[in-house]
Structure formats: C-alpha cells, structure tokens
VEXLUMTI-52911 format. One line per field, with one value per residue (C-alpha): x, y, z; residue in one letter; residue number from 1; chain. Coordinates in nm, 3 decimals. Example, Ala and Ser with C-alpha at 12.3 -4.5 7.8 and 13.67 -1.06 7.14 Angstrom:
// residues 2
u	(1.230_1.367)
v	(-0.450_-0.106)
w	(0.780_0.714)
ketor	(a_s)
dolo	(1_2)
marlum	(A_A)
//
This chain:
// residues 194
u	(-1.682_-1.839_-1.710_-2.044_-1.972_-1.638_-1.770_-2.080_-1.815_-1.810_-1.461_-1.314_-1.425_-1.203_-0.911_-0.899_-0.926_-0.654_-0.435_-0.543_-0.416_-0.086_-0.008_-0.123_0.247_0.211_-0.129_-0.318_-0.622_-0.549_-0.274_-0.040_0.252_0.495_0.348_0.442_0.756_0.820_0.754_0.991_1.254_1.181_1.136_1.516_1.672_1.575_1.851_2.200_2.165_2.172_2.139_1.758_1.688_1.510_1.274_1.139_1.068_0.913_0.703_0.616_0.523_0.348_0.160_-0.006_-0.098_-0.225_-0.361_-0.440_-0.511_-0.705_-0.477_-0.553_-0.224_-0.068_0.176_0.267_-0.098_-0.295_-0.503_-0.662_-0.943_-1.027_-1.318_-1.149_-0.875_-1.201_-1.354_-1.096_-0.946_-1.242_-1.280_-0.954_-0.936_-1.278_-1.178_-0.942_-1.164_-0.960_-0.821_-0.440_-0.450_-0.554_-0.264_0.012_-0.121_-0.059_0.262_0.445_0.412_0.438_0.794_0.947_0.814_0.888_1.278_1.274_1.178_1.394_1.721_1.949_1.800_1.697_1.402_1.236_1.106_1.221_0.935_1.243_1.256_0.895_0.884_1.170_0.951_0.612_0.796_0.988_0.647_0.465_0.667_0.592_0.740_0.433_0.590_0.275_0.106_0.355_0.404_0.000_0.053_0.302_0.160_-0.140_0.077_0.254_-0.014_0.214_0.316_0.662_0.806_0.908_0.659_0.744_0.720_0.413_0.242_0.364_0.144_-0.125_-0.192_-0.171_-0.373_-0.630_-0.647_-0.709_-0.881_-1.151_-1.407_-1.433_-1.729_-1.922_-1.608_-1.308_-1.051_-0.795_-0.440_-0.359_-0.041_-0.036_-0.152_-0.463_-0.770_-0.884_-1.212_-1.512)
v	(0.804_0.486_0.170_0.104_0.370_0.191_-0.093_0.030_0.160_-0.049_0.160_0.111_-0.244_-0.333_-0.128_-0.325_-0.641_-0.520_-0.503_-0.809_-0.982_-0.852_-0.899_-1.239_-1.355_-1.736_-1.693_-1.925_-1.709_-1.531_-1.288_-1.411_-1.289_-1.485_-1.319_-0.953_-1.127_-1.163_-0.883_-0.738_-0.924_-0.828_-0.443_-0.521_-0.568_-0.254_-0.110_-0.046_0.044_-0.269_-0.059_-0.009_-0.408_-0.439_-0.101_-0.223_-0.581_-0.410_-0.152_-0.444_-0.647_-0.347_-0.302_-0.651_-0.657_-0.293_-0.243_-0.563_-0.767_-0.467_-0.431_-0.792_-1.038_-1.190_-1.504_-1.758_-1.937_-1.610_-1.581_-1.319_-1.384_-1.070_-1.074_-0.996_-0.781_-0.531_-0.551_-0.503_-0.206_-0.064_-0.042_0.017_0.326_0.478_0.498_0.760_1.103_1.392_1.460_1.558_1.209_1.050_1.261_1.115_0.773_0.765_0.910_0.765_0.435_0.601_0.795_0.439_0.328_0.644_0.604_0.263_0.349_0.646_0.454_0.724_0.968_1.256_1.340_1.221_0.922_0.836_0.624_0.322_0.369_0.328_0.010_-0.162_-0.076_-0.269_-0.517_-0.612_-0.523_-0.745_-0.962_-0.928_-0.708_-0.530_-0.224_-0.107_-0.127_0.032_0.349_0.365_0.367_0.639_0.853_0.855_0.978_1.226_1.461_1.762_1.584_1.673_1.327_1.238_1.181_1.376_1.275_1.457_1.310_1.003_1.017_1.187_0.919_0.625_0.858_0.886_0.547_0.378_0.699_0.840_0.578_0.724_0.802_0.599_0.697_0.668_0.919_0.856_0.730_0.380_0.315_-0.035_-0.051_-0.154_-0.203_-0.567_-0.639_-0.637)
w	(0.798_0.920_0.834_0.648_0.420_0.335_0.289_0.071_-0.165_-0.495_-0.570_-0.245_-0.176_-0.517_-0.376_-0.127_-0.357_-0.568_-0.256_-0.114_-0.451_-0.480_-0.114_-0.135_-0.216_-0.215_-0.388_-0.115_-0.102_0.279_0.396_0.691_0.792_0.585_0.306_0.516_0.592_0.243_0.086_0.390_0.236_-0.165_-0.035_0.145_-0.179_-0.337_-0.019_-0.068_0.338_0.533_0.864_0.714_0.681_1.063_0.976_0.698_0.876_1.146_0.939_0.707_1.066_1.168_0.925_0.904_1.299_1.288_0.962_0.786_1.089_1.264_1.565_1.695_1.813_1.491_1.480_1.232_1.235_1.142_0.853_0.693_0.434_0.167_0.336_0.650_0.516_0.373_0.706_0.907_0.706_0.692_1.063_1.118_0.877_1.019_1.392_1.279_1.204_1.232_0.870_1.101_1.193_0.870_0.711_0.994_0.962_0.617_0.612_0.890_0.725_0.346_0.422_0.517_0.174_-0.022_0.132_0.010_-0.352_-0.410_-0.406_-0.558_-0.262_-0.471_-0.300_-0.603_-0.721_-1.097_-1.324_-1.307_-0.961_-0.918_-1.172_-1.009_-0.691_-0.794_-0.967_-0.641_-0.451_-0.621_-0.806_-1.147_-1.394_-1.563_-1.669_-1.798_-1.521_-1.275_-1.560_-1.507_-1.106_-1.140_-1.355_-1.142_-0.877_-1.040_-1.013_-1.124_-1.456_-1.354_-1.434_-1.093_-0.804_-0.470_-0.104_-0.095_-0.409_-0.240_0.036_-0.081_-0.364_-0.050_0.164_-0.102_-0.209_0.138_0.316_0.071_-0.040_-0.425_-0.650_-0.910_-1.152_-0.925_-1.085_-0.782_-0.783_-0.803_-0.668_-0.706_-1.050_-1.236_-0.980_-1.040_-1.142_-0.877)
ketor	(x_x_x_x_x_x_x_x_x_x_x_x_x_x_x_x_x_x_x_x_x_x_x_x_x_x_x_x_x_x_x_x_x_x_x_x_x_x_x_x_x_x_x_x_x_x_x_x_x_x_x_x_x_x_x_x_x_x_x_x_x_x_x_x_x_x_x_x_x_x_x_x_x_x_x_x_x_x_x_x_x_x_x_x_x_x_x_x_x_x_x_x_x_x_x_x_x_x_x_x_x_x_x_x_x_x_x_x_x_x_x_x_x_x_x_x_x_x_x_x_x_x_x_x_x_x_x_x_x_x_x_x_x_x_x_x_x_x_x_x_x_x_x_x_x_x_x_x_x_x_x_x_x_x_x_x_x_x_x_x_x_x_x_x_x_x_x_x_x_x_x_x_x_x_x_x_x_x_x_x_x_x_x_x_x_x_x_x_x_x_x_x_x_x)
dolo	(1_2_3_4_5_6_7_8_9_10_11_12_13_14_15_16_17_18_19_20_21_22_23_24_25_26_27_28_29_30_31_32_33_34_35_36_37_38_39_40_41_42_43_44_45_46_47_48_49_50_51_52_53_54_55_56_57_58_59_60_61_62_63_64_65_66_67_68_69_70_71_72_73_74_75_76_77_78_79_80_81_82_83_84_85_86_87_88_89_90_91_92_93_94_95_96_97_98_99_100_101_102_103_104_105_106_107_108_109_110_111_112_113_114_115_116_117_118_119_120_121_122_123_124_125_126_127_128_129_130_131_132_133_134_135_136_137_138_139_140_141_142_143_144_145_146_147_148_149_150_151_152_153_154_155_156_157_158_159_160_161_162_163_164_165_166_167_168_169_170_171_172_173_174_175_176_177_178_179_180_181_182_183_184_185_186_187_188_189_190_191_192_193_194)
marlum	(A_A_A_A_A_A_A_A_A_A_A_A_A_A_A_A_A_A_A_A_A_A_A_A_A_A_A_A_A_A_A_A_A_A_A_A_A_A_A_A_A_A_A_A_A_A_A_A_A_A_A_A_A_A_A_A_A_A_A_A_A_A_A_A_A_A_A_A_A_A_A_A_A_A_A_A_A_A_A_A_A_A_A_A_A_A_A_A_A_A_A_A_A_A_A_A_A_A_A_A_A_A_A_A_A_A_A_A_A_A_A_A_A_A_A_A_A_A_A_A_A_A_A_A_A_A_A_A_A_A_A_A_A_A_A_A_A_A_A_A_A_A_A_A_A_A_A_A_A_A_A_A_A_A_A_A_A_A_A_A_A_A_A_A_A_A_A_A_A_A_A_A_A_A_A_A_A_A_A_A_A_A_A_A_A_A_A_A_A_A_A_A_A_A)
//
C-alpha cells in the first residue's frame, strides 16, 4: 500500500493519534527520545531480569529512530510532531510490501514486548499481566481500558493472549489501514477521538 492510502484512512490516521498520545510521556505535544527513554525505563520495571534492562533501551531507542522518526538520525534535540509521527509511519510502514516482511517487522520488535509482559514466563499473557503492562506503558491505571485492549487481542477467548495473538493484533493495528467500522485489535486501549 501507498503511504496515501495510510494516510487517507480516517481509522488508521486515529491509531496513530491514539499512539501518539500515550507515548507522549511528558504531555508536551511532540515525541523525543526522552519520552522513548522513559517508557524504556517504566517497561524495565515490569523485569525481574536485569540482564534484559539494555534490550529493552535499545529496542525502545530503536524503535523511535526507525519507526517513529522514519529512519532519520535522532539525538536529544529531536522532535516529532503527530503530524510527523502519521507521516512518517506511514511511509515507513508502506516501503515494506511483502506480507513475510510485514509479519518479521512486527514481530521482531513485538517478541521483545510480549517477553516483557509475560513476567511469570508462561508463554501466556494473563489479563493482570497485560493491565500491569498498559498501566506501566502508559502510566495510568485504567483497568477498563487495558481489559478492552486485551480482550481485543485474545481473539480465541481463551483468557490469555498468545505470542501469536500478540503480534498479530500489533501487526494489524499498524499494518492494515481498517474499514469505515474498524473491528481490529486495540492494544493500547480505547482509540481517541479523530
């Protein structure tokens, strides 16, 4: 898909709003990456591994020059706008066609994350490991909200979400633009309004 069609998507434009707004950690209106740095740290306390702490500051660094910041240099001075975070995501997510790749974009990033959350290591992901997730995430405890993220991604009703539900819910959010009634999972919670 082009990044046009991204971009034309009502659904997908307020994905990307909704993620924009929680990352936004010091609520300043643009992403930088002492906000990545940040949530790096909050995602770190979930661990009972310390030997896991420098991962999850890279993938969280990673992910803000690659992702968010469309590949381009970041340091301490960059800022990203929503604007620019729907732009540059939406570029970013088009260049990459084959469905193989899509899939191993999404989950080398989403296994880190899925590691993170399942801090018993069942395999599984429990509905208090995923609140204690999104409230450390996104620092606020909306309970609510994070049992209507997981349910959405427990797409077997089984009462734990998989690795596989894991990344297909991620994959689907940021790679499929949606329709006029967007049935998809929102792992973050409750879309915000357009």
């Amino acid at each position: 898909m082009s990044p046009e069609q991204f971009l034309s998507s009502s659904v997908w434009r307020t994905r990307m709003k909704t993620y924009f707004k929680l990352m936004d950690v010091d609520q300043n209106g643009v992403l930088t990456l002492s906000d990545f740095e940040e949530i790096a740290n909050r995602l770190i306390q979930l661990q009972n591994d310390s030997s896991k702490n420098e991962e999850i500051r890279e993938m969280c660094h990673s992910l803000f020059q690659y992702f968010i910041a469309g590949g381009e240099p970041v340091d301490s001075t960059t800022r990203i706008t929503e604007e620019d975070l729907i732009a540059k995501v939406a570029k970013t997510v088009s260049l990459i066609e084959s469905p193989d790749k899509i899939l191993e974009v999404a989950r080398r990033k989403n296994e880190i994350f899925f590691d993170i959350i399942d801090t018993d290591n069942s395999g599984q992901i429990s509905r208090e490991e995923y609140r204690k997730y999104l409230a450390v995430y996104t620092g606020s405890q909306q309970p609510e909200h994070a049992d209507q993220a997981f349910d959405s991604i427990d797409l077997d009703k089984s009462g734990s979400i998989s690795r596989e539900e894991f990344v297909e819910a991620h994959r689907r959010y940021w790679f499929e633009i949606g329709g006029d009634k967007d049935n998809s999972p929102l792992p973050y919670g409750v879309l915000v309004d357009s």
